[in-house]
C-alpha positions as CSV (number, residue, x, y, z in Angstrom):
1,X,334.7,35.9,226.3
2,X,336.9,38.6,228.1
3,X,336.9,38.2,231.7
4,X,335.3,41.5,232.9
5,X,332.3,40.4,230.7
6,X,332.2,37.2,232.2
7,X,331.9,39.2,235.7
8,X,329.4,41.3,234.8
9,X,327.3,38.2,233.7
10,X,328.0,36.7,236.9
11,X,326.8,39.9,238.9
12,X,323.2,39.8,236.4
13,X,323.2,36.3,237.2
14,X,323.6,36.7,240.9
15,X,321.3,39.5,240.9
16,X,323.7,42.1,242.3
17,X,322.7,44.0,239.4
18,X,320.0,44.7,237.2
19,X,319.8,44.2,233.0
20,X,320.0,47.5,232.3
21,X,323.2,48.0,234.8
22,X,325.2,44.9,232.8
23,X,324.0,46.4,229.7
24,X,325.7,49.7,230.2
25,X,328.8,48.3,232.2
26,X,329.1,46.2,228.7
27,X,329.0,48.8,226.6
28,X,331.6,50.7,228.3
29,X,333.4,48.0,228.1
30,X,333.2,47.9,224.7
31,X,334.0,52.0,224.5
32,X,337.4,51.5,226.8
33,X,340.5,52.1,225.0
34,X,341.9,48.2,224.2
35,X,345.5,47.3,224.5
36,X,347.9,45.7,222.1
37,X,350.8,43.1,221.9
38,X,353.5,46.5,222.6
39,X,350.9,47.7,225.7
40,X,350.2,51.1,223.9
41,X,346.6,51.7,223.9
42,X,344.2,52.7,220.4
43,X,343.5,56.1,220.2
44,X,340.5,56.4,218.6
45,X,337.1,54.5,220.4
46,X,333.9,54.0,218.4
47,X,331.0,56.8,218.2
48,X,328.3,55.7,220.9
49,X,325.3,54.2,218.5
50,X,322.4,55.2,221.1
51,X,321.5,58.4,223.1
52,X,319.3,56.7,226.4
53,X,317.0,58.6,228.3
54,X,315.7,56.8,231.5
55,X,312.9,58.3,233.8
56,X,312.1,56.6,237.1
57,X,309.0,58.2,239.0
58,X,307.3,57.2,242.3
59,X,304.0,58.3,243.4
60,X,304.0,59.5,246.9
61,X,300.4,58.6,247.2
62,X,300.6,54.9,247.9
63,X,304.4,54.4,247.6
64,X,304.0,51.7,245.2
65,X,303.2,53.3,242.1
66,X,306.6,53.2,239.6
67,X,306.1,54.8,236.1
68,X,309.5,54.1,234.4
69,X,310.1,55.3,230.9
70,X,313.2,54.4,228.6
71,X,313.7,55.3,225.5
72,X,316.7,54.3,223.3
73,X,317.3,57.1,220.1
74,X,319.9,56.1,217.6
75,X,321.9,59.2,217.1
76,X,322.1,58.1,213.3
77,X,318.8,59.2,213.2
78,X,319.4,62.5,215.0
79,X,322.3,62.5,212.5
80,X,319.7,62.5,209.7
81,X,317.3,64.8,211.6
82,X,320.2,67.5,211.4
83,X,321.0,67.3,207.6
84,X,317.6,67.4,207.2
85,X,317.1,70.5,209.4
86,X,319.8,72.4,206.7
87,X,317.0,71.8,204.0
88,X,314.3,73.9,205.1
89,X,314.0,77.4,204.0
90,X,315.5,80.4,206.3
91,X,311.8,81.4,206.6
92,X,310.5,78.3,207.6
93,X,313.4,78.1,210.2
94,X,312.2,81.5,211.5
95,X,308.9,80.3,212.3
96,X,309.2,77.3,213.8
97,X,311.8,79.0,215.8
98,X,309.3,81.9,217.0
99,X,306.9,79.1,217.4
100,X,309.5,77.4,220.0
101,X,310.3,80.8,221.8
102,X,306.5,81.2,222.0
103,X,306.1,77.8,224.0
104,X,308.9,79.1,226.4
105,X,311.8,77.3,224.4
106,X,314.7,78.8,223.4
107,X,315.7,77.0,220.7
108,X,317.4,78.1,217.3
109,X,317.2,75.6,214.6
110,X,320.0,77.7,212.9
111,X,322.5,76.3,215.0
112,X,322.2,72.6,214.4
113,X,325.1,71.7,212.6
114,X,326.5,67.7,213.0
115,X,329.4,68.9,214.6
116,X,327.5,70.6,217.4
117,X,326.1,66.3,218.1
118,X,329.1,65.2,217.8
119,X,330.3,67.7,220.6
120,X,327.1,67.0,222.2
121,X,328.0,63.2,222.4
122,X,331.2,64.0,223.3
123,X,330.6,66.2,226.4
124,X,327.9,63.7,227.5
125,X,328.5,61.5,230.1
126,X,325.9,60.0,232.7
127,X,323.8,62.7,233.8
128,X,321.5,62.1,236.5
129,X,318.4,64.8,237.1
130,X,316.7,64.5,240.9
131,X,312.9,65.9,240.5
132,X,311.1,66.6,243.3
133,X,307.0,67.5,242.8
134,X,303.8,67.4,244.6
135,X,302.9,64.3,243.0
136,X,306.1,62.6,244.1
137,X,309.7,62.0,243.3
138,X,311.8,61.4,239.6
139,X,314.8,60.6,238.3
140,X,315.8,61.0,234.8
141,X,318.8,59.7,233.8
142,X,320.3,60.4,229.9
143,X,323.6,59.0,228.8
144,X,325.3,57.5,225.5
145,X,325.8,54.0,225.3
């Protein structure tokens, strides 16, 4: 076991911080460039496996309420989702798009390609979102792992 993982461990185990903070400080481990025997660093790290979207919200009511949602989508199957986005027919592309831009969306399905993910997961890094509404205060958080 490497020794930053080992430190991390300790800090869950110590309680300094929480599962979900050593999971992602493990997984960027595991993204950081490694170094060989000559000291030169590998070029290429591997393709995140996960797209995480975290919301935290407290009710201002009592203070005490927490909702806290986490989902975890594998971008393989977002992968799939935009092949399979190339098979429907232009005209059934035109309606759901009107349907989105209806709803307030502006959204064209035409322009899901895999290389525009593969950007997407490139240009991602954390991204933290502050909400402020009458019913209280959220945070949602999205990020690659």
């Amino acid at each position: 076991m490497s020794e930053n993982r080992r430190q991390i461990l300790d800090m869950l185990a110590a309680g300094k911080i929480t599962a979900d903070e050593a999971e992602r400080l493990i997984a960027a481990l595991e993204r950081a460039p490694s170094s060989d025997a000559a000291g030169a660093t590998t070029a290429r790290r591997p393709l995140p496996k996960y797209l995480r979207v975290v919301v935290e919200a407290e009710d201002d009511d009592d203070g005490e309420a927490l909702t806290k949602v986490n989902i975890r989508v594998p971008f393989q199957l977002m992968r799939a989702g935009v092949k399979l986005a190339n098979f429907m027919p232009p005209k059934a592309r035109a309606q759901v798009n009107e349907a989105l831009r209806e709803k307030g969306v502006d959204f064209d399905l035409n322009q899901i390609k895999p290389e525009n993910l593969d950007e997407l997961i490139e240009q991602l890094q954390d991204m933290v979102i502050d909400i402020d509404h009458d019913k209280g205060r959220a945070k949602v958080k999205v990020f690659c792992e």
